[in-house]
C-alpha positions as CSV (number, residue, x, y, z in Angstrom):
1,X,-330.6,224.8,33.0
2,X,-329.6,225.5,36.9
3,X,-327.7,223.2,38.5
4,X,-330.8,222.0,40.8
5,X,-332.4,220.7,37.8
6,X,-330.1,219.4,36.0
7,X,-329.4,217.4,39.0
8,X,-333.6,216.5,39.0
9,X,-333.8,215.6,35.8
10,X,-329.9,213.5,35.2
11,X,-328.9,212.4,38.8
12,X,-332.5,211.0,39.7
13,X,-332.8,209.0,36.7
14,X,-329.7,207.3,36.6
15,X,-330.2,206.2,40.0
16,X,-333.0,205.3,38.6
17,X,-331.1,202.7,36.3
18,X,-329.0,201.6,39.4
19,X,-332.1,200.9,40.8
20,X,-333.3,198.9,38.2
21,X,-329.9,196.3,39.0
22,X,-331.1,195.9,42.5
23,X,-335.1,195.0,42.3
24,X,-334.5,192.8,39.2
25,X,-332.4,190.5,40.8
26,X,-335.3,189.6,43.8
27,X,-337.1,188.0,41.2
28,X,-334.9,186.8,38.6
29,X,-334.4,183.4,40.1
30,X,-338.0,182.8,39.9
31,X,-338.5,181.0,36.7
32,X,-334.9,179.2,37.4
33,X,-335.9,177.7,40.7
34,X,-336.9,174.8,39.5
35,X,-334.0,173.9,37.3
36,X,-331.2,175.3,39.9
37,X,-333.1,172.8,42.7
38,X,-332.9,169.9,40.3
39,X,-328.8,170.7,39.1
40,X,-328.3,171.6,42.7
41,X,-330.4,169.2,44.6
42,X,-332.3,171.3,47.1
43,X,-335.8,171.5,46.5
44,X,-336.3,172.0,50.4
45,X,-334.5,175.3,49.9
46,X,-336.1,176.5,47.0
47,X,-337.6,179.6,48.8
48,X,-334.3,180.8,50.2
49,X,-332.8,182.1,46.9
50,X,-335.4,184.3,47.1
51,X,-335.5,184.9,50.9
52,X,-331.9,185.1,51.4
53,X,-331.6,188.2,49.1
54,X,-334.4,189.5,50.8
55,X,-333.6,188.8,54.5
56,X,-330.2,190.7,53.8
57,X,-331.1,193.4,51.5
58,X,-333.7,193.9,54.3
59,X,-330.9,194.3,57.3
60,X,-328.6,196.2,55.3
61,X,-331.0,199.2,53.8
62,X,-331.3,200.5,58.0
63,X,-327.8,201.2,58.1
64,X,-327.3,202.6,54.6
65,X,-330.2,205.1,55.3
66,X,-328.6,206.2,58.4
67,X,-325.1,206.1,57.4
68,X,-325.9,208.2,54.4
69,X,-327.7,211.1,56.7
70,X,-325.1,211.1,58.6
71,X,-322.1,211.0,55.7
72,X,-323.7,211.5,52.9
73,X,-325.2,209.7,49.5
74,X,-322.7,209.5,47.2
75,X,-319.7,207.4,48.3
76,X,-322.3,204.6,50.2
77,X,-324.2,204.6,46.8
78,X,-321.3,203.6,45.0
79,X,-319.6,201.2,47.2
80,X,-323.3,199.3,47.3
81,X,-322.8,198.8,43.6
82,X,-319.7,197.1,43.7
83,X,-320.9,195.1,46.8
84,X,-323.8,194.2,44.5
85,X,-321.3,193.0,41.6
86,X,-319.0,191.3,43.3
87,X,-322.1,189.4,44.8
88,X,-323.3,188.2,41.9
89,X,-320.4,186.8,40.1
90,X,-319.8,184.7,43.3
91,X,-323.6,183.7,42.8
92,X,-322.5,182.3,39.1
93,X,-319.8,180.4,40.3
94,X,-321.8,178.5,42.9
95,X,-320.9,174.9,43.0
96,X,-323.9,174.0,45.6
97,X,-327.2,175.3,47.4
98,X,-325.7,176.1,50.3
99,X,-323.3,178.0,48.4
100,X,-325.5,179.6,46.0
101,X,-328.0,181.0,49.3
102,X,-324.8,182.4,51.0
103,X,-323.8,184.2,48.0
104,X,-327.2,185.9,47.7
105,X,-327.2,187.0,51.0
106,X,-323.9,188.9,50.4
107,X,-325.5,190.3,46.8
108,X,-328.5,191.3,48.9
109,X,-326.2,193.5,51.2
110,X,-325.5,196.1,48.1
111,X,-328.8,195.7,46.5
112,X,-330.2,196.9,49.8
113,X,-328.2,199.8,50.0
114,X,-329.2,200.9,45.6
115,X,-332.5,200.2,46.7
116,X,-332.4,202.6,49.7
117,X,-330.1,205.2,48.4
118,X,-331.9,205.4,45.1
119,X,-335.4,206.3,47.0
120,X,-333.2,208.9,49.1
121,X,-331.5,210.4,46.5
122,X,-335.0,211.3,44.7
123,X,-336.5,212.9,48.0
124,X,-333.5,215.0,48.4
125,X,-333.4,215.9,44.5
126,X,-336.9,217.4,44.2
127,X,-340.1,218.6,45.1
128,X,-343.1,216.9,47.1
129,X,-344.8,217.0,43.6
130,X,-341.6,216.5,41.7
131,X,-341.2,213.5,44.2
132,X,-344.4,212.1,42.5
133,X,-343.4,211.9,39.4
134,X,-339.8,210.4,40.1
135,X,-341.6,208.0,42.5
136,X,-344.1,207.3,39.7
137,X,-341.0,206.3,37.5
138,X,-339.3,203.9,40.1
139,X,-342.4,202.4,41.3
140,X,-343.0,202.0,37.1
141,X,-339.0,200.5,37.3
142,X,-339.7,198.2,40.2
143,X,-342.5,196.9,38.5
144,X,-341.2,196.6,35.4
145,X,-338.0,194.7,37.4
146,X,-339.7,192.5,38.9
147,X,-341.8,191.0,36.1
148,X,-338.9,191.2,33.9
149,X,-336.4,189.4,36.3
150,X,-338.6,186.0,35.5
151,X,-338.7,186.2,32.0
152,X,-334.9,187.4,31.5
153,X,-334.2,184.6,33.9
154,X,-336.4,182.4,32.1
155,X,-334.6,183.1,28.9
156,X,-331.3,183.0,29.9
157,X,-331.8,179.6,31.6
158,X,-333.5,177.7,28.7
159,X,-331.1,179.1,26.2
160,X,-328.0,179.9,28.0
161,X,-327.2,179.1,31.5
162,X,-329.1,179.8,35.1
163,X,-325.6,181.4,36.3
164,X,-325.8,184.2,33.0
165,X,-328.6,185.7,35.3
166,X,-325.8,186.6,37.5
167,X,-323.2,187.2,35.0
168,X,-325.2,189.8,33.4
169,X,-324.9,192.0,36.2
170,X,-321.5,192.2,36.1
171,X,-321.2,194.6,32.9
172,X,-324.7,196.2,33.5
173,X,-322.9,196.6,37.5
174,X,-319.7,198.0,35.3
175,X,-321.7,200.9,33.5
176,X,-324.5,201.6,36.2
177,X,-320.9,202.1,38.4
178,X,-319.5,204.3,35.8
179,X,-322.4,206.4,34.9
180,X,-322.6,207.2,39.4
181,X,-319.5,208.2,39.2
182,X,-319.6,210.2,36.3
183,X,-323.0,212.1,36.6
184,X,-324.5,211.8,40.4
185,X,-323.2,214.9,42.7
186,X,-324.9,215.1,45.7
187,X,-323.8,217.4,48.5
188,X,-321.4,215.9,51.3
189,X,-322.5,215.8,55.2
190,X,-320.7,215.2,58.3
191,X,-322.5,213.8,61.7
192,X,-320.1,214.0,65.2
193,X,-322.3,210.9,66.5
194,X,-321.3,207.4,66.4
195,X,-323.1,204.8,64.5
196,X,-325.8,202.9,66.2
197,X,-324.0,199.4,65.7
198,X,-325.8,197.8,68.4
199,X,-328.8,198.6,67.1
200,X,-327.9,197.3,64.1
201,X,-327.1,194.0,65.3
202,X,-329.8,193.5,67.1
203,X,-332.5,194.6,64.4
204,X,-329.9,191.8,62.2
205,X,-330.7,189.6,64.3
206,X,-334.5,190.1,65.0
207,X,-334.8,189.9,61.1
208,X,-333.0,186.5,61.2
209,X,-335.1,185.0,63.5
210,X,-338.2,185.8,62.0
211,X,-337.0,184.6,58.9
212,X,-336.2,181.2,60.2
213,X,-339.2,180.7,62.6
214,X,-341.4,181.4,59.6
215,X,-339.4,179.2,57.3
216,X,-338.6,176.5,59.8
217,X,-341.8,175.9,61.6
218,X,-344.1,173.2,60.6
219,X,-341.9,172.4,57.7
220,X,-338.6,171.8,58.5
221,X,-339.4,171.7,62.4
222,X,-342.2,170.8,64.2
223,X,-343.8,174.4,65.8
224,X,-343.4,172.7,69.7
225,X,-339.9,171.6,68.8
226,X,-336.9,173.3,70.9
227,X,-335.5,175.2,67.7
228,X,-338.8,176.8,66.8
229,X,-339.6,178.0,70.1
230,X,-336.1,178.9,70.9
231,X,-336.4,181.1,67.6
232,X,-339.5,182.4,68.6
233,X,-338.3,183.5,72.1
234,X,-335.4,185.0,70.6
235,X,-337.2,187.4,68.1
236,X,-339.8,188.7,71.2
237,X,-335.9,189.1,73.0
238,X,-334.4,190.9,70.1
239,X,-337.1,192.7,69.9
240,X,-337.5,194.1,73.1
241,X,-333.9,194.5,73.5
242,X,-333.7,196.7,70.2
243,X,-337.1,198.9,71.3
244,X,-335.2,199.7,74.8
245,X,-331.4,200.5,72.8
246,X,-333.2,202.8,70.4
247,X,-334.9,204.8,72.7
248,X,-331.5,205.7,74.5
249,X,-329.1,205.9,71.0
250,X,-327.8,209.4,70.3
251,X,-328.1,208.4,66.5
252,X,-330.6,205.7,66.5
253,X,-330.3,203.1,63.4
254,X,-334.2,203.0,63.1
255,X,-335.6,206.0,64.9
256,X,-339.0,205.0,66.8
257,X,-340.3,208.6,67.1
258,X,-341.0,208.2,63.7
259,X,-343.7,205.6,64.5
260,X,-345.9,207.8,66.5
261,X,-347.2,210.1,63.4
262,X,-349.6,207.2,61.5
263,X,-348.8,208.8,58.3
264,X,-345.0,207.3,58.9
265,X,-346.6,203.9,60.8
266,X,-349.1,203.0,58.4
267,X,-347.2,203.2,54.8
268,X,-345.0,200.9,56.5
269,X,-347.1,198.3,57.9
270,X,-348.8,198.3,54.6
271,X,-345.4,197.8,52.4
272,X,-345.4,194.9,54.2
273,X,-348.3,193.6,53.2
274,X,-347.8,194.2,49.6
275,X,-344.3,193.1,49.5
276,X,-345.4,189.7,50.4
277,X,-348.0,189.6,48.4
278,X,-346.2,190.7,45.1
279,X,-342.6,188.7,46.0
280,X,-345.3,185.9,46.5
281,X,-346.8,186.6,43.1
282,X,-344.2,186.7,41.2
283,X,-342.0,183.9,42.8
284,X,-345.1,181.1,42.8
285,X,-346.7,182.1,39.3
286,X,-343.8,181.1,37.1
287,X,-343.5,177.8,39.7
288,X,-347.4,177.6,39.1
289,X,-346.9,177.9,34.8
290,X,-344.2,175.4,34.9
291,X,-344.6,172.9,37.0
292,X,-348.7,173.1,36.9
293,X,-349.6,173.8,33.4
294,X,-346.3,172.3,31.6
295,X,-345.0,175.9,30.3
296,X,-341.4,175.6,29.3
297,X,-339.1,177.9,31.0
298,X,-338.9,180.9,29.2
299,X,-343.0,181.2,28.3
300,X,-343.2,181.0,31.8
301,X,-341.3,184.1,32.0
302,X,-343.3,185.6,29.3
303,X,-346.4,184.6,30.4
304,X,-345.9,187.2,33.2
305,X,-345.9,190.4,30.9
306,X,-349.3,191.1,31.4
307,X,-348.8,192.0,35.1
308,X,-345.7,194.2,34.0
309,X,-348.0,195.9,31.5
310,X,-350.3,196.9,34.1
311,X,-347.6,197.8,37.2
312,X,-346.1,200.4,34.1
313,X,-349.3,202.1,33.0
314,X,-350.8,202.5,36.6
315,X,-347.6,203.6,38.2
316,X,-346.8,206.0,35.7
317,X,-350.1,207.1,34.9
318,X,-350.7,208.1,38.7
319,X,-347.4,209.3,39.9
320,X,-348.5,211.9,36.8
321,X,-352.0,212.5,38.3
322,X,-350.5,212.8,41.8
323,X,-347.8,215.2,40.7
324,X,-350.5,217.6,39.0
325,X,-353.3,217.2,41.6
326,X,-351.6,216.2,45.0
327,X,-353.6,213.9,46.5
328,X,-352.3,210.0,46.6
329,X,-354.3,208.7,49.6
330,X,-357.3,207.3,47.7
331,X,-355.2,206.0,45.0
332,X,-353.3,203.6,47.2
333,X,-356.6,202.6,48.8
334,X,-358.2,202.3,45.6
335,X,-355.2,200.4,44.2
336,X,-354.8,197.4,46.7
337,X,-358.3,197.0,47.0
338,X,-358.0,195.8,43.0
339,X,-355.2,194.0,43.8
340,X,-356.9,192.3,46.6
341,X,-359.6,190.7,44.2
342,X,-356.8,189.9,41.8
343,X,-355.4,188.0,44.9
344,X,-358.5,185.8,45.6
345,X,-358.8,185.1,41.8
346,X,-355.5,183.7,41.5
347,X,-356.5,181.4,44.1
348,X,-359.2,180.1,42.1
349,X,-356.3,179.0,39.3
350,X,-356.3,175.4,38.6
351,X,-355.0,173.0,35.3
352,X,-357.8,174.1,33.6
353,X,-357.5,177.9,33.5
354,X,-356.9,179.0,30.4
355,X,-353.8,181.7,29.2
356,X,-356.4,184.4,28.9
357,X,-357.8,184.4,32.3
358,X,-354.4,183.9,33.9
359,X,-353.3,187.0,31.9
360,X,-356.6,188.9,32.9
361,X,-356.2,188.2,36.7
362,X,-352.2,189.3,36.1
363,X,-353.5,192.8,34.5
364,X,-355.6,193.5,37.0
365,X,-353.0,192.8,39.7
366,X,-350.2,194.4,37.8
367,X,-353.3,197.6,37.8
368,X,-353.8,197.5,41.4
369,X,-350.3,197.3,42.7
370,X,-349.0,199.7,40.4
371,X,-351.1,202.7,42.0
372,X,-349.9,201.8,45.5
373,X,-346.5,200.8,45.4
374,X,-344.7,204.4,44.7
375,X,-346.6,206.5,46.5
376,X,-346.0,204.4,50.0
377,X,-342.4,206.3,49.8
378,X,-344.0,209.1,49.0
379,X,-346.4,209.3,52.4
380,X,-343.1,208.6,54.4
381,X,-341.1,211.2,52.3
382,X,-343.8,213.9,52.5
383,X,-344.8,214.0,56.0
384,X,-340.8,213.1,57.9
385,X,-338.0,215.9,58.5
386,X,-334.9,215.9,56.2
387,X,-333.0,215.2,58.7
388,X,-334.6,211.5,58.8
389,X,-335.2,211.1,55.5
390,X,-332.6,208.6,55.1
391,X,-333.5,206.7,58.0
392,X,-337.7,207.0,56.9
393,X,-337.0,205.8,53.6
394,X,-334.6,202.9,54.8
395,X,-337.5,201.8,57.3
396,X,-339.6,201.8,53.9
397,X,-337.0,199.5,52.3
398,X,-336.8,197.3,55.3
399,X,-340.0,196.9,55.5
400,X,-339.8,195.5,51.8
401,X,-337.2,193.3,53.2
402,X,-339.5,191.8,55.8
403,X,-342.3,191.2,53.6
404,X,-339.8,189.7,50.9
405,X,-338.2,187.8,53.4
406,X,-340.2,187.0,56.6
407,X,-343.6,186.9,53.9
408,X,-342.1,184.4,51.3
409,X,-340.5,182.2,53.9
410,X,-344.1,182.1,55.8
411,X,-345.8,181.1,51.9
412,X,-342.8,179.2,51.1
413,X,-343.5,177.0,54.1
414,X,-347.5,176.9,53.1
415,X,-346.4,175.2,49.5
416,X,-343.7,172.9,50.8
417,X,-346.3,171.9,53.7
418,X,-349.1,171.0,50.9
419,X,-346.5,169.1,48.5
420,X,-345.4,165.3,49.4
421,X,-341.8,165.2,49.5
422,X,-341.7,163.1,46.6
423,X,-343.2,165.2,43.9
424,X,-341.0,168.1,45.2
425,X,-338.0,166.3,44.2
426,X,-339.5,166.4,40.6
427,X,-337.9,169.2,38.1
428,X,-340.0,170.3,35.1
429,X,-338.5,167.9,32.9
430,X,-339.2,165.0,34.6
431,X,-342.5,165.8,35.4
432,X,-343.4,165.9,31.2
433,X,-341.4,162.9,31.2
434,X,-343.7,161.2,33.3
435,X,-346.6,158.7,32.1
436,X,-350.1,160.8,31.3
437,X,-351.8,159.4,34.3
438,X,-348.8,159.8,36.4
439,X,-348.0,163.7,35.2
440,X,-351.7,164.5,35.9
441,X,-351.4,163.7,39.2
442,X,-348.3,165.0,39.5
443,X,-349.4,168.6,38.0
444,X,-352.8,168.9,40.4
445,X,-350.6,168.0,43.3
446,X,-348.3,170.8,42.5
447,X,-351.8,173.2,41.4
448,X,-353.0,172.3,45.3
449,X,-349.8,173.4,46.9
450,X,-349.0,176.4,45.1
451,X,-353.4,177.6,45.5
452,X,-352.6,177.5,48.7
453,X,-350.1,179.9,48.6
454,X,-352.2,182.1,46.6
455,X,-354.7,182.2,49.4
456,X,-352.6,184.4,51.3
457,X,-352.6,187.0,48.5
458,X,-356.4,188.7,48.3
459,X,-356.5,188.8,52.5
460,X,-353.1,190.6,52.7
461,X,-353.8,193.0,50.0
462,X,-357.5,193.7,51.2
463,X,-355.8,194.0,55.1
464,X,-353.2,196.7,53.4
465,X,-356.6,198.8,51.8
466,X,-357.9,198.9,55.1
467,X,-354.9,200.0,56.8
468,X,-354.2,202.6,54.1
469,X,-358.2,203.6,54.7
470,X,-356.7,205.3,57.9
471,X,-354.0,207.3,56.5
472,X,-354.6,211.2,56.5
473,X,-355.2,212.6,53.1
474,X,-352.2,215.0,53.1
475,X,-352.1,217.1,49.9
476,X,-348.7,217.9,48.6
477,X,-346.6,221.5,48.0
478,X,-346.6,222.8,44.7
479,X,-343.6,222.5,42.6
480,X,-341.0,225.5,43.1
């Protein structure tokens, strides 16, 4: 077999697996929220585990792509996975909240970089085609991660511990490390310009202030009070600040010329759009199962395996068609349109919907998302020089990071803003504990909240179909 495929068919997939480690662990806290807020007493902070990761994964995946066009894959990839392991066995020895969000934010650092890296290493590996099918396969493993992350968490924290969801990483971390160093050879590459650390910071920083001026205002803050404003004055700052450095940096962390070709801008307005709506999904359903409809930990986990089902057979099923035809403009459109209407049923979810037509809504979901999620890398892949194809796919991965981190803070605030303080100091347990009159009441209070948080999901998704609408239908090389 020559060397090129070999490195196709071995390298890309176990980066693949590496992957796998990073996009778990956004979700995995889902269906142990509720019992880390009650052992941990933070209920207020329950959407930062989540957001945390996010906000930092989402900073750090910039610099990872740009580092590694300018030095190369191989040695960033690795020292991202120890980043990530060392990240989460701090997370399992937390002893607080605080503690606990801090560690995540330092896991999130390396799980941006796999994240990143992983989607770079494919596009330099193969084909536009062959891209397809390898993005067909992560976008399958993302999906597949980020359903599973709920029910492994779920599992581990009814019948183990909430901390083994960080422990397990650290073997899986030890093997994924060992298998890199073993089998991934990628070619190395030297750049005579100096990092953009200014830019950087400031796109750190702009990131951070969206994050808390979503998160903060309304809830925490009133919107007119001195620390929202002065957040929201600081991200139009950062952001201008950052728009003027990147124009004049040699190597420029996030290159802006990429925005001016809509087949670059649009894939990543649209990721996100979806990343918010799926990070919502799958964070607020298993809150939704438990807390709402009295599923124990674990089912509520399980109860999430029909949307996996659906993200693996659409994912793979059209990275396939894409690598044999070449068209994936329609699919995408096609694909968060059905998500869309999943999104405005789940809104529609109350005490009285039954297992069935929870599962059916997740299916269909699970079927729409799956057809769009890959092939948004592969529009940015396809259509950006090689020279920036770190930096393209980074913007891709950052973009995730917004819509993980800026999206769920913005529905985190919608739920805690619909839920008396009272009842969100209530863990699972206690709520079944409660007398029948009392628990009812409880459970609808907690059904109104989180439906409101659904709300957001059917406009974003239909907003990302239109958007996509406007991409041009580029049709991809043959394989060589």
């Amino acid at each position: 077999m020559p060397r090129d495929r070999y490195l196709i068919r071995y390298g890309g997939s176990r980066a693949g697996s590496v992957m796998f480690l990073a996009a778990i662990d956004q979700t995995v806290v889902a269906t142990a929220m509720p019992t880390i807020v009650g052992e941990l007493h933070g209920i207020e902070s329950l959407s930062w585990l989540v957001t945390a990761f996010a906000l930092t994964s989402g900073i750090a995946t910039p610099l990872y792509g740009k580092l590694s066009d300018m030095y190369g894959r191989r040695n960033l990839y690795l020292s991202a996975i120890v980043v990530f392991v060392i990240g989460s066995a701090l997370c399992g020895v937390a002893q607080s909240m605080g503690q606990l969000i801090a560690f995540r934010a330092f896991q999130g650092i390396g799980a941006g970089g796999l994240m990143v890296l992983t989607m770079t290493i494919a596009g330099d590996l193969a084909t536009p085609r062959e891209r397809a099918r390898f993005q067909g396969i992560f976008g399958a493993v993302f999906g597949v991660a980020s359903i599973a992350g709920p029910i492994i968490g779920g599992y581990l924290t009814e019948h183990v511990s909430w901390r083994w969801i960080f422990y397990i990483n650290l073997p899986l971390g030890a093997v994924a490390l060992a298998v890199a160093v073993a089998v991934l050879k990628l070619p190395r590459r030297t750049s005579p310009h100096r990092i953009d650390w200014l830019g950087a910071a400031l796109i750190s920083g702009l990131l951070t202030c969206l994050t808390l001026f979503a998160s903060w205002g309304g809830t925490v803050y009133a919107w007119s009070s001195p620390v929202v404003v002065g957040l929201g004055a600081g991200a139009v700052l950062l952001a201008v600040l950052f728009t003027l450095v990147e124009r004049n940096a040699a190597e420029p962390v996030l290159p802006l010329r990429l925005f001016r070709d809509r087949s670059f801008a649009i894939p990543v307005a649209a990721v996100v759009l979806m990343a918010t709506a799926l990070m919502g999904a799958a964070t607020f359903l298993p809150v939704f199962l438990q807390l709402a409809t009295g599923a124990s930990v674990a089912d509520s986990g399980l109860l999430l395996l029909p949307m996996m089902a659906g993200m693996i057979v659409s994912s793979t099923l059209v990275g396939q068609l894409v690598h044999r035809f070449g068209w994936y403009k329609w699919f995408m459109v096609a694909g968060a349109a059905i998500a869309a209407g999943s999104g405005f049923l789940f809104s529609t979810m109350d005490l009285g919907t039954s297992a069935f037509v929870s599962s059916a809504y997740m299916v269909l979901f699970g079927l729409g998302f799956g057809m769009v999620a890959q092939n948004l890398v592969l529009a940015v892949q396809t259509t950006t020089p090689e020279a920036d194809r770190g930096a393209a796919t980074s913007a891709v991965t950052f973009a995730r990071g917004v819509g993980g981190a800026v999206g769920v803070a913005v529905l985190g605030g919608v739920f805690s803003g619909r839920l008396a303080l009272g009842q969100a100091a209530l863990t699972p347990e206690a709520i079944q504990a409660l007398p029948e009159a009392a628990r009812h009441a409880t459970q609808l209070a907690f059904s109104h909240a989180i439906g409101g948080v659904f709300a957001w999901v059917g406009p974003m998704m239909l907003l990302g179909a239109a958007l996509l609408a406007f991409l041009r239908n580029v049709r991809l090389t043959h394989p060589v």
